[in-house]
Structure formats: C-alpha cells, structure tokens
N, CA, C and O of each residue as an XYZ file, in Angstrom:
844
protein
N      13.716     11.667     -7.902
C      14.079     11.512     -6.495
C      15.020     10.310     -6.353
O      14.844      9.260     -6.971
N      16.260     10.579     -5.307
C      17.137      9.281     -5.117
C      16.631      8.656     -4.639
O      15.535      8.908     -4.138
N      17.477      7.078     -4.567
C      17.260      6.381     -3.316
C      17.157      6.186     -2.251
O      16.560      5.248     -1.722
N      18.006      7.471     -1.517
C      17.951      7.658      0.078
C      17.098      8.011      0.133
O      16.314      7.301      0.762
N      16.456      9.505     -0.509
C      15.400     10.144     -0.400
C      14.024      9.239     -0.192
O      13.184      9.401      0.693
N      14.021      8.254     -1.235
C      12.617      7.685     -1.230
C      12.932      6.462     -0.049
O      11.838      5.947      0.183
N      13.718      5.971      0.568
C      14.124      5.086      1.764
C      13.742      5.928      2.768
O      12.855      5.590      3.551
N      14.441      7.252      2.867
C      13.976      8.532      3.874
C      12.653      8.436      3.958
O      12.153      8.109      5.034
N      11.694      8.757      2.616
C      10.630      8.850      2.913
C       9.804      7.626      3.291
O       8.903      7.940      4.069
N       9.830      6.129      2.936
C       9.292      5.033      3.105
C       9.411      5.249      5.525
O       8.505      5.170      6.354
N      10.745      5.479      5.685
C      10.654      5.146      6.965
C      10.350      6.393      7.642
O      10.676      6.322      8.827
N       9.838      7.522      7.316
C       9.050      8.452      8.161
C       7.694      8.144      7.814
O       6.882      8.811      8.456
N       7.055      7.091      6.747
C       5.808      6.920      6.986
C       5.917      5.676      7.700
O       5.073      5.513      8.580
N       6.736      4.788      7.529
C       6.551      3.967      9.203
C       6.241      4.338     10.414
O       5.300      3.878     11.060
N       7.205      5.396     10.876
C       6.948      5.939     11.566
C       5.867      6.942     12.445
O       5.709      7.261     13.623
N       5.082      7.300     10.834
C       4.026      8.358     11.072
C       2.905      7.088     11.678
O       2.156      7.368     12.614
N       2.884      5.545     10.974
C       1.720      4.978     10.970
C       2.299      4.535     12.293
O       1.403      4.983     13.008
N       2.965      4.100     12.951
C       3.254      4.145     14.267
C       2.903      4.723     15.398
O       2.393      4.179     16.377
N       3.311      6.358     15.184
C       2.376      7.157     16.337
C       0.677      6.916     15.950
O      -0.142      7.426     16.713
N       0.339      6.373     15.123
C      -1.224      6.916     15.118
C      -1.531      5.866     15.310
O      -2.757      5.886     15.197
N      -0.869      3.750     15.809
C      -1.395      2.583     15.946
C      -1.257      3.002     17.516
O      -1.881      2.398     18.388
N      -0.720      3.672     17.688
C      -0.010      3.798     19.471
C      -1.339      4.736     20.022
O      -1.731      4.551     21.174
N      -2.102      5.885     19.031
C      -2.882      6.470     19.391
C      -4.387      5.630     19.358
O      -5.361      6.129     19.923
N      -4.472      4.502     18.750
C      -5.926      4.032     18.628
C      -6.461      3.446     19.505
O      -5.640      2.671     19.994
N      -7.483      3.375     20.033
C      -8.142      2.319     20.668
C      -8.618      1.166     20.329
O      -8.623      0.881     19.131
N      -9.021      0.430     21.092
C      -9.324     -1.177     20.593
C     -10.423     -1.094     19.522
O     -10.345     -2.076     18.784
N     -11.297     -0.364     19.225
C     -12.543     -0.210     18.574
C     -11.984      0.341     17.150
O     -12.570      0.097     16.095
N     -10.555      1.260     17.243
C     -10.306      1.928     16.301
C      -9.422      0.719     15.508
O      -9.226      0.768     14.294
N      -8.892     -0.423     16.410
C      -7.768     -1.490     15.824
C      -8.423     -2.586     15.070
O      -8.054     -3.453     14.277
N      -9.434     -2.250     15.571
C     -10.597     -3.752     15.186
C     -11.282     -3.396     13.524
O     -11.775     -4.002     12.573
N     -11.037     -2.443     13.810
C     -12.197     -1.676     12.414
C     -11.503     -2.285     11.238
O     -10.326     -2.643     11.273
N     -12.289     -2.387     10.188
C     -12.124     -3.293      9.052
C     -11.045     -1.944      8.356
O     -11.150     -0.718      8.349
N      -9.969     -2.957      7.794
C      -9.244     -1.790      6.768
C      -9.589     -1.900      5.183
O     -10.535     -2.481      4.650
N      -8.894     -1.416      4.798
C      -9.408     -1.790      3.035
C      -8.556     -2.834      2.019
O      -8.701     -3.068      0.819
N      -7.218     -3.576      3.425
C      -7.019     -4.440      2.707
C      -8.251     -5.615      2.913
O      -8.546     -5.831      4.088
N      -8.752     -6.138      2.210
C      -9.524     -7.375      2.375
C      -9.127     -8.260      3.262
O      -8.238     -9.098      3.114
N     -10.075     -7.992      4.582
C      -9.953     -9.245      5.418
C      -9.168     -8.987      7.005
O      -9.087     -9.667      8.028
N      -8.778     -7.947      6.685
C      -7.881     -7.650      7.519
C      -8.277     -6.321      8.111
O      -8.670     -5.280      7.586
N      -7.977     -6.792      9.800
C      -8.321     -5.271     10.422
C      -7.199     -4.263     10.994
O      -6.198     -4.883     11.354
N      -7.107     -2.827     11.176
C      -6.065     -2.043     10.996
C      -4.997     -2.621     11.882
O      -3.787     -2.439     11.745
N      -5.451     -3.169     12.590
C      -4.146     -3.700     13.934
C      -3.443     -4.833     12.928
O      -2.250     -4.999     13.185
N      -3.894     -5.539     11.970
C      -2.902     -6.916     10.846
C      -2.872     -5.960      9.941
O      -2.736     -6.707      8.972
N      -2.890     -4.992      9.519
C      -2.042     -4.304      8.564
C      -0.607     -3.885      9.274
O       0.519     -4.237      8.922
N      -0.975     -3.044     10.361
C       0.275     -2.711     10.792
C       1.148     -4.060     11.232
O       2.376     -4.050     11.313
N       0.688     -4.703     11.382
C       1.548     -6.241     11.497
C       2.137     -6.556     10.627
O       3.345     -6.791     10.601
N       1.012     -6.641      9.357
C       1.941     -7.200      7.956
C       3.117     -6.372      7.504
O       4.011     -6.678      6.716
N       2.875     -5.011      8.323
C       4.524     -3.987      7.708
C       5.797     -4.445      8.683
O       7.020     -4.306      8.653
N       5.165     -4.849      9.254
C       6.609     -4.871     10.871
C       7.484     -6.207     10.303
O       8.692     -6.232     10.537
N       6.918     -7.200      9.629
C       7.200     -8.879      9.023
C       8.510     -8.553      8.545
O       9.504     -8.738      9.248
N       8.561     -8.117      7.485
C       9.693     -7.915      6.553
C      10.443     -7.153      7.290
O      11.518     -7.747      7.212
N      10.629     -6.195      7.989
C      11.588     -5.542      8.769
C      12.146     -6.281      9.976
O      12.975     -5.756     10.720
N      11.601     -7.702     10.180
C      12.000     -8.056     11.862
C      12.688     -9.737     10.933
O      13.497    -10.501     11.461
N      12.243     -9.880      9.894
C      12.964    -11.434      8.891
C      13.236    -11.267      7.958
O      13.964    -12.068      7.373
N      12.848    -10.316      7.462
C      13.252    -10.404      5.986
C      11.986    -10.826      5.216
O      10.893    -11.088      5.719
N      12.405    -10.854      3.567
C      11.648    -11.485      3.581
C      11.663    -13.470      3.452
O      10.814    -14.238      2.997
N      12.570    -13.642      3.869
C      12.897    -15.516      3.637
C      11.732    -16.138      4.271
O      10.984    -16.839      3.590
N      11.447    -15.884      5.892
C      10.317    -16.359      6.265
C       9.082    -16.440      5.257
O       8.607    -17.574      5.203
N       8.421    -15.447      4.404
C       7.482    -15.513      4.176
C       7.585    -16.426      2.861
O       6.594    -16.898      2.304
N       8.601    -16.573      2.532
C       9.122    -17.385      0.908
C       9.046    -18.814      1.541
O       8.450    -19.666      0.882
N       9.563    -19.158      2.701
C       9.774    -20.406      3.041
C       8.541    -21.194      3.276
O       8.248    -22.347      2.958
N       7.665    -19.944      4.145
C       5.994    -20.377      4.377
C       5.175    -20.539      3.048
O       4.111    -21.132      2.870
N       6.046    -19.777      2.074
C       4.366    -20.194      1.136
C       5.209    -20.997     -0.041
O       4.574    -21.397     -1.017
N       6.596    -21.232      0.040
C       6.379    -22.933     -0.448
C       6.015    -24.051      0.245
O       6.198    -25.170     -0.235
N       5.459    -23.859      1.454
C       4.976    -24.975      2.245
C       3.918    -24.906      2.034
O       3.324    -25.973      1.884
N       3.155    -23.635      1.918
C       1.629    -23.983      1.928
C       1.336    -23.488      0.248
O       0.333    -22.950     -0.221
N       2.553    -23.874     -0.394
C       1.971    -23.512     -1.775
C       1.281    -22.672     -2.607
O       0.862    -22.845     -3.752
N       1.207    -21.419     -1.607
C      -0.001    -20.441     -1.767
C       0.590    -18.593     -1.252
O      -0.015    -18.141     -0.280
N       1.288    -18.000     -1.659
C       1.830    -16.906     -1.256
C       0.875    -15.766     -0.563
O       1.237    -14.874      0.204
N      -0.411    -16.038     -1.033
C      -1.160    -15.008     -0.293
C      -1.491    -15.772      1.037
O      -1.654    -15.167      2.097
N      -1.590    -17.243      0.913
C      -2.075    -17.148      2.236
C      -0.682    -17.488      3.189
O      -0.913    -17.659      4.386
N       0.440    -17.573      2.833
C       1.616    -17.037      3.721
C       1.352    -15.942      4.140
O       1.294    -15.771      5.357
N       1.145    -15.009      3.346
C       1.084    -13.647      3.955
C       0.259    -13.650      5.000
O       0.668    -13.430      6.140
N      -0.933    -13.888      4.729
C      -1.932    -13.746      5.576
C      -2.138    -14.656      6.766
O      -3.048    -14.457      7.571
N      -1.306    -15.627      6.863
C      -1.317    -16.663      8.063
C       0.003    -15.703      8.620
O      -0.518    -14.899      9.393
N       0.781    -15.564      8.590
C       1.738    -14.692      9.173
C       1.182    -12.915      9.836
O       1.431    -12.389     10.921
N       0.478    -12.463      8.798
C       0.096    -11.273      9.293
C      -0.627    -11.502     10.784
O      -0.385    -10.890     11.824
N      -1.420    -12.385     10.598
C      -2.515    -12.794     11.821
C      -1.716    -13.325     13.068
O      -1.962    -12.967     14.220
N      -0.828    -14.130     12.747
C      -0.173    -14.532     14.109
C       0.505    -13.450     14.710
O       0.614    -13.301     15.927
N       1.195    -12.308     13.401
C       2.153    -11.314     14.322
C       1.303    -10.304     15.282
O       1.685     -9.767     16.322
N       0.005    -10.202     14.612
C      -1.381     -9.226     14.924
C      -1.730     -9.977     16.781
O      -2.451     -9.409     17.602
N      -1.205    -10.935     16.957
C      -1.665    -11.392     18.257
C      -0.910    -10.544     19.577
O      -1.207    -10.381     20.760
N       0.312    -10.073     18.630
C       1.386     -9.151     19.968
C      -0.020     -7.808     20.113
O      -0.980     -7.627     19.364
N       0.369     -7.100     21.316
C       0.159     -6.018     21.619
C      -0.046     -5.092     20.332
O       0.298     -5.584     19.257
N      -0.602     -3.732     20.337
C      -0.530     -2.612     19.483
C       0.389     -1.838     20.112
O       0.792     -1.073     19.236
N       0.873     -1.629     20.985
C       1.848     -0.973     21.837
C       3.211     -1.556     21.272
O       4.145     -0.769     21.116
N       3.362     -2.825     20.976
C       4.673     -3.560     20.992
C       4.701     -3.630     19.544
O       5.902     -3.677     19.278
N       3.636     -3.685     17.787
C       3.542     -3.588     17.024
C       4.135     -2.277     16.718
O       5.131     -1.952     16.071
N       3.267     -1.632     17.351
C       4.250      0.766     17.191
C       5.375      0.316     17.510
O       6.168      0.559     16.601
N       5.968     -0.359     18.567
C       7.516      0.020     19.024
C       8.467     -0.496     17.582
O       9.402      0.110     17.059
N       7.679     -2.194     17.063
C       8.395     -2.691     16.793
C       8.888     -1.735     14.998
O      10.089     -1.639     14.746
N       7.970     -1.218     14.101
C       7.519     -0.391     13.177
C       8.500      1.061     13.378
O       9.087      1.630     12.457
N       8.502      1.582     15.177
C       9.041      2.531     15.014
C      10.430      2.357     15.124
O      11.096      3.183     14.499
N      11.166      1.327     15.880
C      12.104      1.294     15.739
C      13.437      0.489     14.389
O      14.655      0.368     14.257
N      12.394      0.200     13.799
C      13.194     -0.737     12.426
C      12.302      0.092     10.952
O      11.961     -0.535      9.949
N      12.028      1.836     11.195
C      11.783      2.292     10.095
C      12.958      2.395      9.446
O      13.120      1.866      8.346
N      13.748      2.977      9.960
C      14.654      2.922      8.761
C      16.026      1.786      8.386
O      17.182      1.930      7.988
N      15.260      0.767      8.719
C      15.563     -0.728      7.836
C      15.399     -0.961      6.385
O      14.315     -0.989      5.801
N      16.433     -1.107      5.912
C      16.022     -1.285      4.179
C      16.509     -2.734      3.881
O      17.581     -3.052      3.366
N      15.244     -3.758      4.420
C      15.753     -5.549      3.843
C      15.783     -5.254      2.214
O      15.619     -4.289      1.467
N      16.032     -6.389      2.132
C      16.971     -6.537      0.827
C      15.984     -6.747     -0.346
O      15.198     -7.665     -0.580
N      16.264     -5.633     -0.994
C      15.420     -5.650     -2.743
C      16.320     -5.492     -3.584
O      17.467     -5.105     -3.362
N      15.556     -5.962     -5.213
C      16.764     -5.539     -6.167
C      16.525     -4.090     -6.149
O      15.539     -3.728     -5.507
N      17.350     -3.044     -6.824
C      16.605     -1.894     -6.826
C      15.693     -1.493     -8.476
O      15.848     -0.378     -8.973
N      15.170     -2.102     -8.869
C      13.926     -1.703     -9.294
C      12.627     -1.590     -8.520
O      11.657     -0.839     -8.622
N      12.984     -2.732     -7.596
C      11.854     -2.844     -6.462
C      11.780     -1.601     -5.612
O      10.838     -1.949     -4.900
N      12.002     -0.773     -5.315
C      11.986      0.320     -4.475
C      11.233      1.243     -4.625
O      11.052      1.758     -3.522
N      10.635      1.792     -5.460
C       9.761      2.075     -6.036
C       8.178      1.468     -5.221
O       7.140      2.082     -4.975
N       8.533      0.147     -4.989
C       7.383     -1.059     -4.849
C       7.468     -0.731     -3.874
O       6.557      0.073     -3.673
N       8.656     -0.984     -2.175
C       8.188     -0.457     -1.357
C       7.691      0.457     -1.033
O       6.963      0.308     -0.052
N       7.783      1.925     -1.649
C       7.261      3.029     -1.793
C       5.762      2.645     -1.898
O       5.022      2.468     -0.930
N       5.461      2.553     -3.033
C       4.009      2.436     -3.153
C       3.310      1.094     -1.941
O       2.097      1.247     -1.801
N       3.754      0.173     -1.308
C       2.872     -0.551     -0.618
C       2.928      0.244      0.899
O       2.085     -0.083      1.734
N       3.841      1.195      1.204
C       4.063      1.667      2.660
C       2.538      2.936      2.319
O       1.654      3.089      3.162
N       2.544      3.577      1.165
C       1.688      4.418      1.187
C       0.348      3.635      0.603
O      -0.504      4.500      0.397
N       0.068      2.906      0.412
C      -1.118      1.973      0.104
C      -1.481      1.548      1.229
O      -2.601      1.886      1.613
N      -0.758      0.797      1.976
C      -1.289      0.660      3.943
C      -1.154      1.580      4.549
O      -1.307      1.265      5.729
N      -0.871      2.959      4.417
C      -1.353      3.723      5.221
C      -2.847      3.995      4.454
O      -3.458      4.702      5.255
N      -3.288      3.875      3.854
C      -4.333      4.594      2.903
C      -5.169      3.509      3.426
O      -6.140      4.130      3.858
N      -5.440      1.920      3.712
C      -5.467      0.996      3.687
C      -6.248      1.343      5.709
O      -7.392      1.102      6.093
N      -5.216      1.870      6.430
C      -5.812      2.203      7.822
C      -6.606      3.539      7.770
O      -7.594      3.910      8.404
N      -5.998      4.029      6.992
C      -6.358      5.898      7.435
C      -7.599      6.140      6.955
O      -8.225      7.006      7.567
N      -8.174      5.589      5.971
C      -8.788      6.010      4.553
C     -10.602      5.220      5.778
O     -11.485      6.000      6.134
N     -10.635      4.178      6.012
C     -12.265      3.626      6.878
C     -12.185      4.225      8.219
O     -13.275      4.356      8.776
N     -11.026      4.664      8.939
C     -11.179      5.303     10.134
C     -11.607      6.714      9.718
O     -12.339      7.106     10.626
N     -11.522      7.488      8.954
C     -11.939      8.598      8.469
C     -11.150      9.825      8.758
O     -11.584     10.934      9.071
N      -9.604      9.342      8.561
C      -8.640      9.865      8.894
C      -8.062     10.773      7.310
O      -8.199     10.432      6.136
N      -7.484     11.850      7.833
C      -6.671     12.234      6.130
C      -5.927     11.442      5.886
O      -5.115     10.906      6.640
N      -6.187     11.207      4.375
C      -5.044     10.549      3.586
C      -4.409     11.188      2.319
O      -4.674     11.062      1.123
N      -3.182     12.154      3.207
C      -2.777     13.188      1.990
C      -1.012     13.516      1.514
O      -0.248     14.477      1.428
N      -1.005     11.770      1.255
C       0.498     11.376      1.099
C       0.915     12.631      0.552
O       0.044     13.495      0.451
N       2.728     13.048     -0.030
C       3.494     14.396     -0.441
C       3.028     13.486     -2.307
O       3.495     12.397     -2.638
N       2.031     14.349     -3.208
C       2.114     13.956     -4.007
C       3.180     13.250     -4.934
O       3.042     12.150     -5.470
N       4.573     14.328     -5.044
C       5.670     13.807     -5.465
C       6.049     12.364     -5.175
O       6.465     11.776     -6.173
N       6.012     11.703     -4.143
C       6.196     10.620     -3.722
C       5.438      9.678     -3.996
O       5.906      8.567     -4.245
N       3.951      9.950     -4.009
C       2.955      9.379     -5.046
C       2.804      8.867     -6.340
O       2.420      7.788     -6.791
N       3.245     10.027     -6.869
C       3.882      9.697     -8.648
C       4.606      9.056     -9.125
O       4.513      8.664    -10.288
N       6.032      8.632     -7.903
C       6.614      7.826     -8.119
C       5.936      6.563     -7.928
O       6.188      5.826     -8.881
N       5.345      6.140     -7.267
C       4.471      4.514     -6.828
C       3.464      4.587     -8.504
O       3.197      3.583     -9.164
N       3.260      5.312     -8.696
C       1.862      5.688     -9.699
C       2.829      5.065    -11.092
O       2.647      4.056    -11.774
N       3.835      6.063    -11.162
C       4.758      5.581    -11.917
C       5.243      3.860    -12.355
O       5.362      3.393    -13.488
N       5.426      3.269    -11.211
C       5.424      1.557    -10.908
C       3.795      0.977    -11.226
O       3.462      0.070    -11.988
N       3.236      1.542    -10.660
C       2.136      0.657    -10.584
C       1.475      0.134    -11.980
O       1.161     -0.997    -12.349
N       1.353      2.011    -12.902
C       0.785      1.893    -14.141
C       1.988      1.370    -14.936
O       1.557      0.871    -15.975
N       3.203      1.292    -14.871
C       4.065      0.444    -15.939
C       4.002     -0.934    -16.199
O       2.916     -1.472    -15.986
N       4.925     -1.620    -16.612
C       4.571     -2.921    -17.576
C       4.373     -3.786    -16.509
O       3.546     -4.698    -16.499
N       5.566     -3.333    -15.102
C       5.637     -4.545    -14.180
C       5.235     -4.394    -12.710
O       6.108     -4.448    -11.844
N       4.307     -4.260    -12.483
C       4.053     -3.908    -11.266
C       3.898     -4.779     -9.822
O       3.002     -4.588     -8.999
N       4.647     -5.468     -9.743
C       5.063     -6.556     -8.658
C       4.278     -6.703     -8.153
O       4.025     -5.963     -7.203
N       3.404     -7.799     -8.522
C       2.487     -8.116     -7.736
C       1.494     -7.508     -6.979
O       1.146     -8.072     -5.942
N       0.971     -6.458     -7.307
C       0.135     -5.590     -6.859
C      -1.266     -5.537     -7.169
O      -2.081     -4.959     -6.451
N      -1.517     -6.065     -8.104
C      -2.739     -6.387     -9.136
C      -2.672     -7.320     -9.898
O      -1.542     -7.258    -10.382
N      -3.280     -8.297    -10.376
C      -3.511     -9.378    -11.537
C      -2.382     -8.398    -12.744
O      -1.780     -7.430    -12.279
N      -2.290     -8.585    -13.509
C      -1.595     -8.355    -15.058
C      -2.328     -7.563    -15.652
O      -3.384     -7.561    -15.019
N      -2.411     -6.795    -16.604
C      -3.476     -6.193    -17.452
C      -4.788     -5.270    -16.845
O      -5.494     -4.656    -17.646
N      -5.000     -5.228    -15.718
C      -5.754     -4.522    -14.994
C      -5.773     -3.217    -15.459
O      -6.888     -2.776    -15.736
N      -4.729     -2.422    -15.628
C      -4.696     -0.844    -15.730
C      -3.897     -0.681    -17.429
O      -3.150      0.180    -17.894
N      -4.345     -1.650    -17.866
C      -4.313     -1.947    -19.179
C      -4.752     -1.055    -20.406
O      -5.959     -1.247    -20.549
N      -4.274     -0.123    -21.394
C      -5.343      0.741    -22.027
C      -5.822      1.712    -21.687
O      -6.571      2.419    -22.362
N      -5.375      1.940    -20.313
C      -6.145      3.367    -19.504
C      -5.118      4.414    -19.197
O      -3.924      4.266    -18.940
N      -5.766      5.394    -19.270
C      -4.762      6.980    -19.413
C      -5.534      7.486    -17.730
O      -6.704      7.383    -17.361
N      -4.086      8.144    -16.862
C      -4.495      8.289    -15.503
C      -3.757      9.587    -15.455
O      -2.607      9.667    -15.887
N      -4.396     10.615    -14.933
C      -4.517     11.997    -14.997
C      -4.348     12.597    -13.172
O      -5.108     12.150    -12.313
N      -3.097     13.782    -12.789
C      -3.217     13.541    -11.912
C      -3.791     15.361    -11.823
O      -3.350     16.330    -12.442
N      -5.021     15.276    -10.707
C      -5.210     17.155    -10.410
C      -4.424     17.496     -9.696
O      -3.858     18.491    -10.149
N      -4.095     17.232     -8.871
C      -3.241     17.598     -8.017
C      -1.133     18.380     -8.308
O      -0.294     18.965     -7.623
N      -1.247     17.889     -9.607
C       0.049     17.786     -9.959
C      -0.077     17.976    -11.325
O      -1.240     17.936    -11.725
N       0.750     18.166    -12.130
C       0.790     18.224    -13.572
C       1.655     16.724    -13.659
O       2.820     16.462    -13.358
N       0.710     15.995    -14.124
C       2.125     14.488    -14.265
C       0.209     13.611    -14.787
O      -0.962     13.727    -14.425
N       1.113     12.699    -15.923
C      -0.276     11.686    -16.302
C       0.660     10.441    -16.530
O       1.880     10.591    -16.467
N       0.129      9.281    -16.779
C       0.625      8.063    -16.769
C      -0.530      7.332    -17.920
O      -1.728      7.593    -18.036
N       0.088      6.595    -18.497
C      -0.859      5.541    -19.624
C      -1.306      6.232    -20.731
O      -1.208      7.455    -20.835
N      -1.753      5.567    -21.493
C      -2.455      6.007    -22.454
C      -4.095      5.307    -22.923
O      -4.359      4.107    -22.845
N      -4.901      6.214    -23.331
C      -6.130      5.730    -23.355
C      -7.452      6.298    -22.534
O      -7.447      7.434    -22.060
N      -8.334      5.601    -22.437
C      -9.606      6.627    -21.920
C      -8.894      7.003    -20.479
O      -8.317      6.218    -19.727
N      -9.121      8.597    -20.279
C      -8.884      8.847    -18.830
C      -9.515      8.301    -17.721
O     -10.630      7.790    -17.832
N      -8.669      8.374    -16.213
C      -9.131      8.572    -15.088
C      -8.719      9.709    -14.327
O      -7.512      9.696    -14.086
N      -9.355     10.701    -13.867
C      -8.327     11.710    -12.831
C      -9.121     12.142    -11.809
O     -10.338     12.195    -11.629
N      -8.088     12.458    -11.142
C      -8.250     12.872     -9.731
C      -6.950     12.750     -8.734
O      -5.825     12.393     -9.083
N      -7.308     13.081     -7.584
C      -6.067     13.709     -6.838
C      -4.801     12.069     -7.013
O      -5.120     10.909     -7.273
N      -3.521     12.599     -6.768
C      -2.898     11.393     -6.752
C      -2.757     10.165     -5.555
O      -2.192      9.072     -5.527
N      -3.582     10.954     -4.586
C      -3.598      9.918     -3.529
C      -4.588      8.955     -3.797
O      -4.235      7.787     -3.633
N      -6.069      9.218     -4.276
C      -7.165      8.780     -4.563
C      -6.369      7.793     -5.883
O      -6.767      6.646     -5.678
N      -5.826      7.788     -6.599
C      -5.287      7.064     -8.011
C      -4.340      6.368     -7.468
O      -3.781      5.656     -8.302
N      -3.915      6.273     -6.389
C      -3.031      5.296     -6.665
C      -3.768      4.329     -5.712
O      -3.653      3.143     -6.021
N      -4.554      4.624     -4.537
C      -5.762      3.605     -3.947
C      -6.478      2.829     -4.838
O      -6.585      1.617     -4.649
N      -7.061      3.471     -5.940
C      -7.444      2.790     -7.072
C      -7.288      2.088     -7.715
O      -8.068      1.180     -8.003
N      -5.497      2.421     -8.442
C      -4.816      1.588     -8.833
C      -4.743      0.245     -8.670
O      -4.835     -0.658     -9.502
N      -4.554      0.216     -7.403
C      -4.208     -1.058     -6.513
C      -5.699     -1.797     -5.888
O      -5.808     -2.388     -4.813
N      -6.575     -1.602     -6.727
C      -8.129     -2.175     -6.190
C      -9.184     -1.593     -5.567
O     -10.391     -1.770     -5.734
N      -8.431     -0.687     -4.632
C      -9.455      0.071     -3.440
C     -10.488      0.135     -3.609
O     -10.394      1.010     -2.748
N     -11.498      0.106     -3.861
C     -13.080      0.749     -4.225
C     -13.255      1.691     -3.508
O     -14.121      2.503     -3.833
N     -12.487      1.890     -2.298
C     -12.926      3.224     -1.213
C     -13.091      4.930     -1.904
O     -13.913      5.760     -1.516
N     -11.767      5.180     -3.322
C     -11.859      5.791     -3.594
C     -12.245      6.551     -4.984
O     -12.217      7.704     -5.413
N     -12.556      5.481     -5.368
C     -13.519      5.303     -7.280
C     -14.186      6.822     -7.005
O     -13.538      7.766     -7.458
N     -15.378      7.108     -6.328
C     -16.147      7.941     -5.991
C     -15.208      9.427     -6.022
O     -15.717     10.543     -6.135
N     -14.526      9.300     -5.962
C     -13.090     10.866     -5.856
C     -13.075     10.979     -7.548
O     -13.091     12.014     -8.215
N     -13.042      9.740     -7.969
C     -12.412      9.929     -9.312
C     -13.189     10.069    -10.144
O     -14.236      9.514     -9.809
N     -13.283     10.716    -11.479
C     -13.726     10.974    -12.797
C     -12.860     10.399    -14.127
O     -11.770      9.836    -14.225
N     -13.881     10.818    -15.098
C     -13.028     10.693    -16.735
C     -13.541      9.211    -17.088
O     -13.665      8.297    -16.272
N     -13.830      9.150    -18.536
C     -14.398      8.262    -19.110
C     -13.320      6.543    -19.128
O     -13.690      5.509    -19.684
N     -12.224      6.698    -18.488
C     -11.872      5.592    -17.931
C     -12.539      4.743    -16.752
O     -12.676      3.522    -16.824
N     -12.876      5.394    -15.831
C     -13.125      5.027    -14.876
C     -14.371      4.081    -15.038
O     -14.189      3.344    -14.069
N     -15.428      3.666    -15.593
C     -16.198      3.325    -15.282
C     -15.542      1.667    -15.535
O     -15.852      0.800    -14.718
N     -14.586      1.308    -16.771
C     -13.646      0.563    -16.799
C     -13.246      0.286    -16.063
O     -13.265     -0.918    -15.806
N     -12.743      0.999    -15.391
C     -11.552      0.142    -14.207
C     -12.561     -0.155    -13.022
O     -12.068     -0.943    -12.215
N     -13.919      0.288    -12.678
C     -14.431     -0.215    -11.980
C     -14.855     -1.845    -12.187
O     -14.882     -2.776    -11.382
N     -15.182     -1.763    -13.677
C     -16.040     -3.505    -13.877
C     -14.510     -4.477    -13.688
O     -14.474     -5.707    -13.726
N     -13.127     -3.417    -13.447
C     -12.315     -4.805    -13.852
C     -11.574     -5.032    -12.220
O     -10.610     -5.722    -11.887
N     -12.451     -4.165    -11.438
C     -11.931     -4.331    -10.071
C     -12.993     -5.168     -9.542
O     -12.785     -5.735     -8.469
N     -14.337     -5.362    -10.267
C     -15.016     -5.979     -9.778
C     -15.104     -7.491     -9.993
O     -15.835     -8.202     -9.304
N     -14.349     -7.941    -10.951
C     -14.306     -9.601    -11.892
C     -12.839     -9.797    -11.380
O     -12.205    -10.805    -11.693
C-alpha cells in the first residue's frame, strides 16, 4: 500500500473516532480507556496535539520536564479540559493533516491512530474491526527491529505472530495467533486482548507485559 493510501486511511479513522467522541456521553467520556491512566475523552485529545503543533511543542515540554512520557501526558490532560464537542471538531477537521515525519515513520502513525481507536472502542464495548490489510502494515512495524517507541526494546523478541484473519505471519519463534486486530492490541501491551489470542507464544508475551 502507498503513502497516500495509508495517509487516506490514517485520516478517515480520525474521522471515524470523531463521529463516535461527538456521539458519547459524559459517562461514556469518563470511562477508563486502555491507554493507562487515561480516560476516552484524553485519548482523543492526545490525537488532536500533533495535528494543531506539531510535534515541537511536545519535544520542547519534555526537555523541560526531562521526561517524554510525562510531556505527553501533562499535555494530553490540559487539551482534555476543552469540550468533547470542540475535541470532534478539532480531530475532524485536521484529519487529513500529515505533520511532519521521516517516512519510515508512517507506518507508526498508522499503527498508533488504530491502537487509540482500539484503546476507546475496545472498554466501551464497541467493535473493534480495523480493514485487516491496514493492520498488517502497523503489525509489520511493530514486530520489526524498530518500533518507535511503542514498547520497551526486545518485548516481541523471539516470538512468531500468526494472523487468522489473513494469510500474513510476522517473527519467528513460538507462535501467537489470532485475529489481526486482537495482535496488534497485544503487541503494543493491551492485556484487553491476550484472552482472543492462542499458540504457545502467548503465555510469554503475557509474563513480559507484565514486568
């Protein structure tokens, strides 16, 4: 898949997670998501950041506070104070914004736009049934050598990942499989969706999501 294509697709899932922050109620915004710590109304915040500054703001904040996650996360929270009404507008109207990556990174946005939707959709008890193809590509990034910051180093280390849904596998070593939406939640820590998955990998990647 090109580059437009996967830019195409990154900003119709902006968009999709847009109509459905515009559809929630306060009870539904509050609810814990599966990023750690954060509830679905500061996820959709943390996507709107980079599309409304770039990312310089968040580089500038966490050499001040020396600490890149908690840039992120002191930023997510303050933007989370606007409206959910004005968060959708802001998401729907700067989806198809492409701030500035090298392009190996693209790939990366791919996989974190479909990781926060998975991230809201997945504890509200909503489907989460990204276009596999588009999946494989993030799956693709995630399980390779360099996966930007998405996980510690070595995490998915040794392990062979199997997709049902698709004919496509990644790694080598004891399996994990199951659908590709469920594997790439995984990938990236989730515990929400371990339980989807099988194959004598898995019990691995659970003890190393847990340390």
């Amino acid at each position: 898949m090109n580059r437009d294509k996967i830019h195409a697709a990154i900003a119709e899932e902006r968009r999709s997670i847009a109509d459905l922050i515009d559809s929630l109620d306060d009870s539904q915004l509050a609810t814990e998501s599966l990023c750690s710590g954060w509830d679905v109304k500061t996820v959709a915040a943390h996507l709107v950041l980079p599309l409304e500054g770039g990312p310089f703001p968040v580089v500038i904040l966490a050499l001040r506070r020396r600490n890149p996650a908690r840039a992120f996360d002191e930023m997510a929270r303050r933007r989370a104070r606007s409206t959910a009404t004005e968060i959708a507008a802001s998401l729907r109207n700067l989806a198809d914004h492409q701030y500035w990556r090298p392009p190996p990174k693209i790939p990366a946005r791919l996989a974190e736009i479909l990781c926060h939707s998975g991230d809201i959709r997945i504890p509200l008890g909503m489907p989460f049934e990204p276009d596999p193809q588009l999946t494989m590509i993030a799956l693709e990034m995630l399980t390779g050598p360099f996966p930007y910051g998405f996980m510690p180093l070595g995490r998915l280390r040794g392990l062979g990942w199997r997709a049902t849904d698709i004919d496509q596998a990644w790694g080598k070593g004891p399996e994990i499989r199951g659908r590709t939406a469920d594997l790439l939640m995984a990938a990236v820590g989730r515990t929400a969706t371990l339980d989807a998955l099988d194959g004598p990998g898995l019990p691995v990647l659970r003890q190393r999501i847990s340390h």
